[in-house]
PDB file of N, CA, C and O in Angstrom:
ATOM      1  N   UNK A   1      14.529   7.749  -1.756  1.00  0.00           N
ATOM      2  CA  UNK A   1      14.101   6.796  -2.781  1.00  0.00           C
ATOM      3  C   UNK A   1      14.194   5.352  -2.291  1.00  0.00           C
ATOM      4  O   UNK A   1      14.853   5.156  -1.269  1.00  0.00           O
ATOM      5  N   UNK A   2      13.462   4.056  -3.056  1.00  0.00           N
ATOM      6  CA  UNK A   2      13.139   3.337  -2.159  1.00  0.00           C
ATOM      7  C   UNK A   2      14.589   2.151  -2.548  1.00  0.00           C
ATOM      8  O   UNK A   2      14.913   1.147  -1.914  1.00  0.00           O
ATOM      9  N   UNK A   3      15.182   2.693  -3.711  1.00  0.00           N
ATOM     10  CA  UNK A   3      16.441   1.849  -4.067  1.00  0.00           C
ATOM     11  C   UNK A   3      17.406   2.378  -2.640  1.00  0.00           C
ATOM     12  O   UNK A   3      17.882   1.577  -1.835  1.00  0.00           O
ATOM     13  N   UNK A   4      17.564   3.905  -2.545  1.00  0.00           N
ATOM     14  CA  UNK A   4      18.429   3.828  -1.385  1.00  0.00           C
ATOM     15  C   UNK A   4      18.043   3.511  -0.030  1.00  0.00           C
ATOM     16  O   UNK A   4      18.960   3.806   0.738  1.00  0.00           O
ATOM     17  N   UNK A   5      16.575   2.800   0.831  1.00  0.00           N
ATOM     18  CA  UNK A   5      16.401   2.495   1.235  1.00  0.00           C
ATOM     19  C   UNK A   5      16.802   1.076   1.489  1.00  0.00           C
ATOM     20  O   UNK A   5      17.316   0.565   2.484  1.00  0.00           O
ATOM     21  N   UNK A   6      16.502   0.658   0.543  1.00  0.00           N
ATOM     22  CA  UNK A   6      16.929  -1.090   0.154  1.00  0.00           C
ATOM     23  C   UNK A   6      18.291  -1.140   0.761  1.00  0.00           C
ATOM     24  O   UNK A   6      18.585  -1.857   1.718  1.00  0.00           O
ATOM     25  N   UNK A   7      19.412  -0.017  -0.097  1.00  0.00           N
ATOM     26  CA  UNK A   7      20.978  -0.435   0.099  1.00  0.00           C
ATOM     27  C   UNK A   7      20.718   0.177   1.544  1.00  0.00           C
ATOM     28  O   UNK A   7      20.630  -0.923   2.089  1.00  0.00           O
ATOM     29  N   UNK A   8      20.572   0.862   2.343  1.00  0.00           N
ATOM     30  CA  UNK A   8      20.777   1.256   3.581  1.00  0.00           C
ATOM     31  C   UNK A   8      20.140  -0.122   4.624  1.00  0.00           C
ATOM     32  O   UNK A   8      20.911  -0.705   5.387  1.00  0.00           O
ATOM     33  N   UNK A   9      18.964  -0.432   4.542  1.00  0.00           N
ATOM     34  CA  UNK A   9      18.798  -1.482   5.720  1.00  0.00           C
ATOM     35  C   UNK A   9      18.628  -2.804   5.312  1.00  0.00           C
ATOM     36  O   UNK A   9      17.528  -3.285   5.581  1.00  0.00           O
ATOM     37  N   UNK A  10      19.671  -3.733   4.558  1.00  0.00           N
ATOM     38  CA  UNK A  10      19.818  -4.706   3.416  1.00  0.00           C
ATOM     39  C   UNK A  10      18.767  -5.500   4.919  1.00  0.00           C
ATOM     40  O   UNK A  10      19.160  -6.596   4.522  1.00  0.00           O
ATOM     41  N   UNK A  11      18.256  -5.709   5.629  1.00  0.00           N
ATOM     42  CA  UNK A  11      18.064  -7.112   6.245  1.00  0.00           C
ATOM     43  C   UNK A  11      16.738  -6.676   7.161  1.00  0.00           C
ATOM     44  O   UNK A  11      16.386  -7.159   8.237  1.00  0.00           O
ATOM     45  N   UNK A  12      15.895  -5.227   6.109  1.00  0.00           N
ATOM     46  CA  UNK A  12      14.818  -4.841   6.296  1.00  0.00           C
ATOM     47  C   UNK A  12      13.944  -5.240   5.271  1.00  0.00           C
ATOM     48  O   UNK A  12      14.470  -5.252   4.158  1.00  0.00           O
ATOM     49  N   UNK A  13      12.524  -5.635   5.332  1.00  0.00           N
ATOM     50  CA  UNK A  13      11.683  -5.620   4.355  1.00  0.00           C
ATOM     51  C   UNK A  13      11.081  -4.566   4.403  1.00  0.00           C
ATOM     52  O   UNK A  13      10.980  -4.183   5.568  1.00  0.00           O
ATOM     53  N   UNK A  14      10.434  -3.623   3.377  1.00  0.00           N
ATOM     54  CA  UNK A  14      10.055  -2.137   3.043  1.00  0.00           C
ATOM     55  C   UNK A  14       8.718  -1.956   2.956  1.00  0.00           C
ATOM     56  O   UNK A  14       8.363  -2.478   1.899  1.00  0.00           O
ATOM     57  N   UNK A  15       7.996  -1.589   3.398  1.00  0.00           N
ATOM     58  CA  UNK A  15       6.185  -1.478   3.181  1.00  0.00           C
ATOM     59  C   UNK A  15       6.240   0.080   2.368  1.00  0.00           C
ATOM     60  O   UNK A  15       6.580   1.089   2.984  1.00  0.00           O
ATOM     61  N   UNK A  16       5.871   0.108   0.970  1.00  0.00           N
ATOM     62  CA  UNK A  16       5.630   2.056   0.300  1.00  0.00           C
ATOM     63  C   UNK A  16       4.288   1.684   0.156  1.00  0.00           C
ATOM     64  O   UNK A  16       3.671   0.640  -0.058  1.00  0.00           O
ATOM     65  N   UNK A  17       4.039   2.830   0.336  1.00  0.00           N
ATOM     66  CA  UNK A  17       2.222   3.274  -0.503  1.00  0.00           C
ATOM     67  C   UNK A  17       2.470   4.106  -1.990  1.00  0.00           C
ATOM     68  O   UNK A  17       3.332   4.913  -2.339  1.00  0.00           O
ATOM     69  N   UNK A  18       1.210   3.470  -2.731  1.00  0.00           N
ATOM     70  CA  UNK A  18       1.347   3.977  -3.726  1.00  0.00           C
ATOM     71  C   UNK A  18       1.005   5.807  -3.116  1.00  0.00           C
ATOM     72  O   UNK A  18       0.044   6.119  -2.412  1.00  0.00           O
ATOM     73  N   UNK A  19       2.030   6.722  -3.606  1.00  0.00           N
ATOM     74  CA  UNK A  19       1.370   7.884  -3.613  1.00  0.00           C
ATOM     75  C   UNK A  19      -0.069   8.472  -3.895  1.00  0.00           C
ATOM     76  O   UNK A  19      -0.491   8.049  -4.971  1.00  0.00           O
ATOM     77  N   UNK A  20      -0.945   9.315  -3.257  1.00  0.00           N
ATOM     78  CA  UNK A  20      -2.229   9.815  -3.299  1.00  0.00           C
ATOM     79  C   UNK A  20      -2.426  10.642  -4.643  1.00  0.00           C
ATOM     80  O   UNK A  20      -3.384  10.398  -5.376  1.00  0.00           O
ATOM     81  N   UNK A  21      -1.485  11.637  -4.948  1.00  0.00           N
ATOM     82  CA  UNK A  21      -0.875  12.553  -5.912  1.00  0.00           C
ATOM     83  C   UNK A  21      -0.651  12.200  -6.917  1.00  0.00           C
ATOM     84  O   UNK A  21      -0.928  13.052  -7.761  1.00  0.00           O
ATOM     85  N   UNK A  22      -0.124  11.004  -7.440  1.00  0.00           N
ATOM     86  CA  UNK A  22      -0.085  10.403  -8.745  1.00  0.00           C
ATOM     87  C   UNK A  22      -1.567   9.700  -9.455  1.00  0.00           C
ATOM     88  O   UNK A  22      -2.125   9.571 -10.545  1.00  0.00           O
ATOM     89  N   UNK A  23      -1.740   9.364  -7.989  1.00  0.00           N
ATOM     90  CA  UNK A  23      -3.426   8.948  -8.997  1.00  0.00           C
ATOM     91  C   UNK A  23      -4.191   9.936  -9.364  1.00  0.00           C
ATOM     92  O   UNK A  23      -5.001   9.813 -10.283  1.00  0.00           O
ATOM     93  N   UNK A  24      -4.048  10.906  -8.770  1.00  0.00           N
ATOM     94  CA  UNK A  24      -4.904  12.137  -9.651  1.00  0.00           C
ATOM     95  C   UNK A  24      -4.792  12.814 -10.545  1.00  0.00           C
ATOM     96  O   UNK A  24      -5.508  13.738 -10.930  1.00  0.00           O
ATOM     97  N   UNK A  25      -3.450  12.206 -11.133  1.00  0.00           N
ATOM     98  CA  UNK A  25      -2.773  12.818 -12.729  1.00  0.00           C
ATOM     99  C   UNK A  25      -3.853  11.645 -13.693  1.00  0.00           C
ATOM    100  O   UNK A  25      -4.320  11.931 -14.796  1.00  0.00           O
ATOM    101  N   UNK A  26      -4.004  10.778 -13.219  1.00  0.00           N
ATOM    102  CA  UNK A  26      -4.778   9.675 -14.117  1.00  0.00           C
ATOM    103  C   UNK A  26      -4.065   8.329 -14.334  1.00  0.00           C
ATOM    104  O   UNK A  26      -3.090   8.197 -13.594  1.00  0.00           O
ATOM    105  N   UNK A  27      -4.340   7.147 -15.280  1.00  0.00           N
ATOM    106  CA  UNK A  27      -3.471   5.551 -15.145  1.00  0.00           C
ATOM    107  C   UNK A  27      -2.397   5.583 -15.629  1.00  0.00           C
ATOM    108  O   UNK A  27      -1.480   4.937 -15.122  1.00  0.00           O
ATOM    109  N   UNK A  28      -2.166   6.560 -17.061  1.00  0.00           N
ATOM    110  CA  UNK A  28      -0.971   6.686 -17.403  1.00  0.00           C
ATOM    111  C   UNK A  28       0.136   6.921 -16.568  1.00  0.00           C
ATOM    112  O   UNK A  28       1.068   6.172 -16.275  1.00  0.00           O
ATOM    113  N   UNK A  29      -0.173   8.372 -16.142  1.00  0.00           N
ATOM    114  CA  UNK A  29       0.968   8.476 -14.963  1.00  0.00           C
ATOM    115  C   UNK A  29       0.980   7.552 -13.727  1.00  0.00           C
ATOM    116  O   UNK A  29       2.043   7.109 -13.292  1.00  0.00           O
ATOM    117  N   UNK A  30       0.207   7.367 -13.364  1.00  0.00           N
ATOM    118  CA  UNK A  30      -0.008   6.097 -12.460  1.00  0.00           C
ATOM    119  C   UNK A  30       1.088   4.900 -13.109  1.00  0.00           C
ATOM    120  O   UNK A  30       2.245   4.657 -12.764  1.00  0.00           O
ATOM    121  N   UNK A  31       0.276   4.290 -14.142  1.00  0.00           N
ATOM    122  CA  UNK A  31       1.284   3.499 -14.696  1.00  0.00           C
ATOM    123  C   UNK A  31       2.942   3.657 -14.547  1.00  0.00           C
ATOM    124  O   UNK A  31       3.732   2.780 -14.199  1.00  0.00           O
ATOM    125  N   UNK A  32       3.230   5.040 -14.916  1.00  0.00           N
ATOM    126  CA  UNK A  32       4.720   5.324 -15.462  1.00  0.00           C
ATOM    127  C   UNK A  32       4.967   5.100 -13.960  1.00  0.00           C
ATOM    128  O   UNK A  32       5.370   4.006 -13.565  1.00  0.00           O
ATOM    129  N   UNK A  33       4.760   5.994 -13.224  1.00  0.00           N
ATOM    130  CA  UNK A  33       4.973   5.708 -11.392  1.00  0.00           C
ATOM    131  C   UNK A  33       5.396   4.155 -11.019  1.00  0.00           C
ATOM    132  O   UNK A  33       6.446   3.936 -10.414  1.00  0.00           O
ATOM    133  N   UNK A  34       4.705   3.331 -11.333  1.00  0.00           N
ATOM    134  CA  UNK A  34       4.380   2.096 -10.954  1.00  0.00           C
ATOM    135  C   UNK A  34       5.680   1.625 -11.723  1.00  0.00           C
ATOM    136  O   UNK A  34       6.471   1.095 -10.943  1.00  0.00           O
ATOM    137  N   UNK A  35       6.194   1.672 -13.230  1.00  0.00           N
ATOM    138  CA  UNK A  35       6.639   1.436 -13.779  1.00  0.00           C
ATOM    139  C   UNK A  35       8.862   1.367 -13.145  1.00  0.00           C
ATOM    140  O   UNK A  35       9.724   0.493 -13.057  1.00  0.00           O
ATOM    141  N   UNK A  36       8.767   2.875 -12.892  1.00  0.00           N
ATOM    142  CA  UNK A  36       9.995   3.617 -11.940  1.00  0.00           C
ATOM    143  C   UNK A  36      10.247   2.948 -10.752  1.00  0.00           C
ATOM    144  O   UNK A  36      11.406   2.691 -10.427  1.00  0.00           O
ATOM    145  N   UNK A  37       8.988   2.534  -9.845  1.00  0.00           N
ATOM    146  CA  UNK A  37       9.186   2.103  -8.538  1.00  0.00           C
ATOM    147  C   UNK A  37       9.524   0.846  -8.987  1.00  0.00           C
ATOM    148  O   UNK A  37      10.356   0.323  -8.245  1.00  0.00           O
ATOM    149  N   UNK A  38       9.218   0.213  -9.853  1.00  0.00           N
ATOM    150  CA  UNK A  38       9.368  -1.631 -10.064  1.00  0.00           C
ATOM    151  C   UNK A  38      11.305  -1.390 -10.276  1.00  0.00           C
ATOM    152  O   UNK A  38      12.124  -2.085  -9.675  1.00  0.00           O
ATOM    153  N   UNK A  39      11.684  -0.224 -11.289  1.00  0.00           N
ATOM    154  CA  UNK A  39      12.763  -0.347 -11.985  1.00  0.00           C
ATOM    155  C   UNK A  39      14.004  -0.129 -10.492  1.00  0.00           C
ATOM    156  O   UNK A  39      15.158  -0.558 -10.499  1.00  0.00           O
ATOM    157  N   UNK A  40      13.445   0.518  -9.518  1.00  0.00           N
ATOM    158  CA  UNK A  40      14.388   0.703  -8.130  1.00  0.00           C
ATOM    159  C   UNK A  40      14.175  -0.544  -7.196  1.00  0.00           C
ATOM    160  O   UNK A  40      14.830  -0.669  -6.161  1.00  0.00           O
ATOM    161  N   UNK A  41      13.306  -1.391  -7.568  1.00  0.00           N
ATOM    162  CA  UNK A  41      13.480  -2.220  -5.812  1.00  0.00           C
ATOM    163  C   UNK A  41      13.887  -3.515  -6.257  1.00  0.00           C
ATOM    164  O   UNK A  41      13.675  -4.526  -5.587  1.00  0.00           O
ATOM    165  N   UNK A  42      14.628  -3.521  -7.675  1.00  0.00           N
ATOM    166  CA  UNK A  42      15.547  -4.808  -7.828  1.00  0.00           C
ATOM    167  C   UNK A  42      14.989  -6.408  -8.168  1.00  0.00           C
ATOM    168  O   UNK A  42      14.795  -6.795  -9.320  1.00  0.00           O
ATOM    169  N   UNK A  43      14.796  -7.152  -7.098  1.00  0.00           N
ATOM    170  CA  UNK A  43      14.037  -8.710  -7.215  1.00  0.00           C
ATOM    171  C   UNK A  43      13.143  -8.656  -6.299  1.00  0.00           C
ATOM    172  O   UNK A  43      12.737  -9.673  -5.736  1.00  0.00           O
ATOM    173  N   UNK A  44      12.619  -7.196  -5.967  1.00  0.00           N
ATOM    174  CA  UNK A  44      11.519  -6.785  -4.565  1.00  0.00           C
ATOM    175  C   UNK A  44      11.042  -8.037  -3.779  1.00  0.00           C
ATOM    176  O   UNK A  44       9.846  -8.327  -3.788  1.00  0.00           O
ATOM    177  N   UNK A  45      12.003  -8.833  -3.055  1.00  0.00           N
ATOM    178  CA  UNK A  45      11.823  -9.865  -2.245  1.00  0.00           C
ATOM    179  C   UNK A  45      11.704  -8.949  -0.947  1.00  0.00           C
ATOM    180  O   UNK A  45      11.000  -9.338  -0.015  1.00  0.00           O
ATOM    181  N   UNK A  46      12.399  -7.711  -0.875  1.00  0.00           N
ATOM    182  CA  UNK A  46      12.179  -7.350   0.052  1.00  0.00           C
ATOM    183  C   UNK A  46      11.157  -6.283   0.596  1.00  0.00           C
ATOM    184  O   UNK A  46      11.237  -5.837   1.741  1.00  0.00           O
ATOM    185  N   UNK A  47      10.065  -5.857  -0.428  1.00  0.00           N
ATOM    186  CA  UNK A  47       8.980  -4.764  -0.685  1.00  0.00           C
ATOM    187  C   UNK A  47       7.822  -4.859  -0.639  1.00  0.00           C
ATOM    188  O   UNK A  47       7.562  -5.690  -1.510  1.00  0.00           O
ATOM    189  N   UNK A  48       6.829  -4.516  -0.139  1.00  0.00           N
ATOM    190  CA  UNK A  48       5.829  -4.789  -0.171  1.00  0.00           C
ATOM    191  C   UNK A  48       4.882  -3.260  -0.795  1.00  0.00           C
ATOM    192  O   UNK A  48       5.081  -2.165  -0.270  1.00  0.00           O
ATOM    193  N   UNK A  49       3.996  -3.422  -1.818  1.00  0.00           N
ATOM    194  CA  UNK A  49       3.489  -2.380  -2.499  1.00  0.00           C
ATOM    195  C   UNK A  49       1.410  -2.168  -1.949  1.00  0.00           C
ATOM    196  O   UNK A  49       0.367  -2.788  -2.160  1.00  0.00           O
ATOM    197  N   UNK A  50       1.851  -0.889  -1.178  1.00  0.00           N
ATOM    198  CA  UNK A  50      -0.018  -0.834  -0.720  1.00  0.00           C
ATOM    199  C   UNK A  50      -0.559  -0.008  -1.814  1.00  0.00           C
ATOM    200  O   UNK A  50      -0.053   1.035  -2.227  1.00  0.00           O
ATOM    201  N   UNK A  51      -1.587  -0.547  -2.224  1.00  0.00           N
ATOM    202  CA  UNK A  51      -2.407   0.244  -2.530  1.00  0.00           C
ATOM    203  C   UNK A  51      -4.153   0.438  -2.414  1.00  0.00           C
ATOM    204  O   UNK A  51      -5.080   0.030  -3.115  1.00  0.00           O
ATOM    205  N   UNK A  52      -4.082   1.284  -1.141  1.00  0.00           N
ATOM    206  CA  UNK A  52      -5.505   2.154  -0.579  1.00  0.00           C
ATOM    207  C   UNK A  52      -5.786   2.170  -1.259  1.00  0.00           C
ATOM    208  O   UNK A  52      -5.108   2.375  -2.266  1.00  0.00           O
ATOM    209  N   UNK A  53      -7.680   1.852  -1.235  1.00  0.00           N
ATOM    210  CA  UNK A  53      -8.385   2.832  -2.541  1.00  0.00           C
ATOM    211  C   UNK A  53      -9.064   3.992  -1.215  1.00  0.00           C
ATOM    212  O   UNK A  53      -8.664   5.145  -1.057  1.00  0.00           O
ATOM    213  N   UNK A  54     -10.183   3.294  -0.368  1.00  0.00           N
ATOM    214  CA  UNK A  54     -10.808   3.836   0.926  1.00  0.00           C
ATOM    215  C   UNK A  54     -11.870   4.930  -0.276  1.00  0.00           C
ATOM    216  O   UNK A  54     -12.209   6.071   0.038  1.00  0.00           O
ATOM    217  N   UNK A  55     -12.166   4.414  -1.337  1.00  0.00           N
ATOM    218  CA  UNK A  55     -13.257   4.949  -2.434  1.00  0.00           C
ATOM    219  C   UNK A  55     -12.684   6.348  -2.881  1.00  0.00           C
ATOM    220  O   UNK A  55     -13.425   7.280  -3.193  1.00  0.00           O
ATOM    221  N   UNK A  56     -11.203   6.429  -2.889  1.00  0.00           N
ATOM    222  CA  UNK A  56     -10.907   7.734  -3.434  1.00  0.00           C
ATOM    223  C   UNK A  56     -10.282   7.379  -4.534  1.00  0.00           C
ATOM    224  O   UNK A  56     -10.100   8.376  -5.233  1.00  0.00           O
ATOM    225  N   UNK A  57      -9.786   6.227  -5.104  1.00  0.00           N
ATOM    226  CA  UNK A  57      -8.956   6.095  -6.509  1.00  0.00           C
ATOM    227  C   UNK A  57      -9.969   5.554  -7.485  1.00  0.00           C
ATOM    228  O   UNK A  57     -10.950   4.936  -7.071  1.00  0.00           O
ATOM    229  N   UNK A  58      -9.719   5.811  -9.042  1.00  0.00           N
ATOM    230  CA  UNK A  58     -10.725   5.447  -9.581  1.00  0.00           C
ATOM    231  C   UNK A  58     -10.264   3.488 -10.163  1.00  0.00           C
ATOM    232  O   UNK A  58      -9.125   3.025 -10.097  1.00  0.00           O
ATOM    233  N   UNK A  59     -11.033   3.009 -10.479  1.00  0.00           N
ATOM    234  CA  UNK A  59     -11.188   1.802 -10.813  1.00  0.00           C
ATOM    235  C   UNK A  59     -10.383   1.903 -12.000  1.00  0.00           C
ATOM    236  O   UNK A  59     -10.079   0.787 -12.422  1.00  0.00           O
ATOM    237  N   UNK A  60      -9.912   2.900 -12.716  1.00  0.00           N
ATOM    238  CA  UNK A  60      -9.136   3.231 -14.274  1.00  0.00           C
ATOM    239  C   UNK A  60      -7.703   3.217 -13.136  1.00  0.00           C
ATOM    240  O   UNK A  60      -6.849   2.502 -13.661  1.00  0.00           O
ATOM    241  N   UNK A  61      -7.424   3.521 -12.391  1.00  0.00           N
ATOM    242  CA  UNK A  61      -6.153   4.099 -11.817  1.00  0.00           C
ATOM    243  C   UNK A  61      -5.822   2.308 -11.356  1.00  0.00           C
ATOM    244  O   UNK A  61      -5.024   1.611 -11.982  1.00  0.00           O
ATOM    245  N   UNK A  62      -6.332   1.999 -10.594  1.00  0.00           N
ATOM    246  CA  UNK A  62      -6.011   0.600  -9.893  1.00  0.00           C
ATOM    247  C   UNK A  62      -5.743  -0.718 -11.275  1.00  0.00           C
ATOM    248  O   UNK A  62      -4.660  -1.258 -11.502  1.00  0.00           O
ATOM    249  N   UNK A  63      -6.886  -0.949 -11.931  1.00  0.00           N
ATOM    250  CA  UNK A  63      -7.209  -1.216 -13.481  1.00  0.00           C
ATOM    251  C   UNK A  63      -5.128  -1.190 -13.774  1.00  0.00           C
ATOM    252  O   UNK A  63      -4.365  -2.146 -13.915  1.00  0.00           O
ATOM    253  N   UNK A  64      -4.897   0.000 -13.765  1.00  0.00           N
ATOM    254  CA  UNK A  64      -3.524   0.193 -15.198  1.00  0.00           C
ATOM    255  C   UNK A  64      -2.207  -0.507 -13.889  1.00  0.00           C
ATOM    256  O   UNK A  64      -1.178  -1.140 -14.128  1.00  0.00           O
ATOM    257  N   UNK A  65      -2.895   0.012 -12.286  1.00  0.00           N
ATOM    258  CA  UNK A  65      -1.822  -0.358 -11.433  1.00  0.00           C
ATOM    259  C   UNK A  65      -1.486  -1.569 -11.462  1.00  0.00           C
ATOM    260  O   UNK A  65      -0.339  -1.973 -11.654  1.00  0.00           O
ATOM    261  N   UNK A  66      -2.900  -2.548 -11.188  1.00  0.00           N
ATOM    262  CA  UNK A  66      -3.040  -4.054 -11.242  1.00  0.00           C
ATOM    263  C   UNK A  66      -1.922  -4.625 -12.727  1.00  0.00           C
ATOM    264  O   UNK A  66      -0.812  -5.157 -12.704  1.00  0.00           O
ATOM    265  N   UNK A  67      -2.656  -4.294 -13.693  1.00  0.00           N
ATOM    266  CA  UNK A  67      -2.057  -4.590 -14.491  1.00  0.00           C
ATOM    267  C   UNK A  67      -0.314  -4.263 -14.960  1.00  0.00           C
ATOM    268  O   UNK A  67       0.067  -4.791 -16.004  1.00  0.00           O
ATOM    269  N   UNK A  68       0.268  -3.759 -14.497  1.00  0.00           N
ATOM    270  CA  UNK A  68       1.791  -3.047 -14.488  1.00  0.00           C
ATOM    271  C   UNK A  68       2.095  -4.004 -13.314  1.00  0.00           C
ATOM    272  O   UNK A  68       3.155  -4.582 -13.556  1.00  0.00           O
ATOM    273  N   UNK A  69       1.480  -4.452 -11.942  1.00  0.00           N
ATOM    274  CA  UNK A  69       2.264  -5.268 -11.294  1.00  0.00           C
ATOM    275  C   UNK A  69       2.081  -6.781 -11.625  1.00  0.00           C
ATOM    276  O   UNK A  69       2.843  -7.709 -11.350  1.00  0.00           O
ATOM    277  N   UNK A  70       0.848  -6.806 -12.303  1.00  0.00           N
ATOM    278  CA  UNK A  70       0.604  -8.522 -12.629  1.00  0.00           C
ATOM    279  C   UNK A  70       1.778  -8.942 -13.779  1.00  0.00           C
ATOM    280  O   UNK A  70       2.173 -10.094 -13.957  1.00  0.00           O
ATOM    281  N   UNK A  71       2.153  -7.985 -14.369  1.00  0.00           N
ATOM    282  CA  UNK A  71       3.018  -8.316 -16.080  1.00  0.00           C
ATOM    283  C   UNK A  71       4.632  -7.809 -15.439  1.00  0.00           C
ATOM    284  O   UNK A  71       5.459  -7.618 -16.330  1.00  0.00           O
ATOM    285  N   UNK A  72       5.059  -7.613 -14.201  1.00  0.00           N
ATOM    286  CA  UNK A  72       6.317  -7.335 -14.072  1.00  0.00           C
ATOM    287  C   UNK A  72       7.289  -8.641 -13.279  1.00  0.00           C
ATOM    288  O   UNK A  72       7.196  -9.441 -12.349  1.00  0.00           O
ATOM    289  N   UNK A  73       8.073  -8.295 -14.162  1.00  0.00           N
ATOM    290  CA  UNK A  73       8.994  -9.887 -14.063  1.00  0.00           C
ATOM    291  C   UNK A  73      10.381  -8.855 -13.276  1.00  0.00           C
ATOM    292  O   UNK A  73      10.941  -8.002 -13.964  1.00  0.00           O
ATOM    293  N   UNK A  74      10.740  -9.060 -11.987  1.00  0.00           N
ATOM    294  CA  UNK A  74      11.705  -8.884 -11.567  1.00  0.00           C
ATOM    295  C   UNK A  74      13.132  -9.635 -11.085  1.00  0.00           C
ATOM    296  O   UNK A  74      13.185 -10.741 -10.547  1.00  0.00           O
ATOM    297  N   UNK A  75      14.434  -8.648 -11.451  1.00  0.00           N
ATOM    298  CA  UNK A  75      14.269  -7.013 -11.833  1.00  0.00           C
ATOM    299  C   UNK A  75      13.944  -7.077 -12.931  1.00  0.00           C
ATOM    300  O   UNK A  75      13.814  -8.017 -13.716  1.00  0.00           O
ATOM    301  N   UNK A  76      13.792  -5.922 -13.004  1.00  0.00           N
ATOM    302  CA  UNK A  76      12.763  -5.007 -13.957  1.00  0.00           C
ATOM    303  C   UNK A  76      14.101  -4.514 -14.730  1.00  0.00           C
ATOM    304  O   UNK A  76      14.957  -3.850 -14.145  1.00  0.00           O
ATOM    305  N   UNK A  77      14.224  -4.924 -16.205  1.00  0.00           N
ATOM    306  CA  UNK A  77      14.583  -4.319 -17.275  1.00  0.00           C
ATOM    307  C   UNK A  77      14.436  -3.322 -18.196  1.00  0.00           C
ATOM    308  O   UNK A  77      13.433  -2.613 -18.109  1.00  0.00           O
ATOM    309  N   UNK A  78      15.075  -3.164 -18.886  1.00  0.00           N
ATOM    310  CA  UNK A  78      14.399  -1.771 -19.966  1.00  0.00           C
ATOM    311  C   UNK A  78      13.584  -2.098 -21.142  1.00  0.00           C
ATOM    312  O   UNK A  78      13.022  -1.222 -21.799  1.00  0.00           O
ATOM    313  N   UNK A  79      13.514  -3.337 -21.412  1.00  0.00           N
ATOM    314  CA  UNK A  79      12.400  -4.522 -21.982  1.00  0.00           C
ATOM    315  C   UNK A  79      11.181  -4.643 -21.299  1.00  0.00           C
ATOM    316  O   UNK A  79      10.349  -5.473 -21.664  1.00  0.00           O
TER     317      UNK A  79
END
């Protein structure tokens, strides 16, 4: 997980990809995904978040992603 990544190499910055597998559940789950990863990487100064499309994600999936990282104020609360 990418929280125990963080505590293991404190004086690494982290590159994740959004998983391939979650976008094919649809934005919701996408969303919730997006939602979990924000709630583990703290004040993500140290993270960097890819997300490929390469014409395989739909514009609804990126759409709910965009929006979940544009509105997240870190860390990420239960608010």
């Amino acid at each position: 997980p990418i929280g125990e990544a963080l505590a293991a190499w404190p004086d690494k910055a982290i590159w994740v990809g959004f998983p391939g597998p979650v976008y094919a559940q649809g934005p919701e789950p996408a969303r919730q995904y997006a939602r979990e990863l924000l709630a583990q990487i703290g004040a993500g100064d140290r993270v960097a978040i890819a997300m490929s499309t390469e014409n395989q994600v739909s514009n609804e999936n990126l759409l709910a992603l965009t929006d979940i990282l544009e509105r997240a104020v870190l860390p990420l609360t239960t608010a």
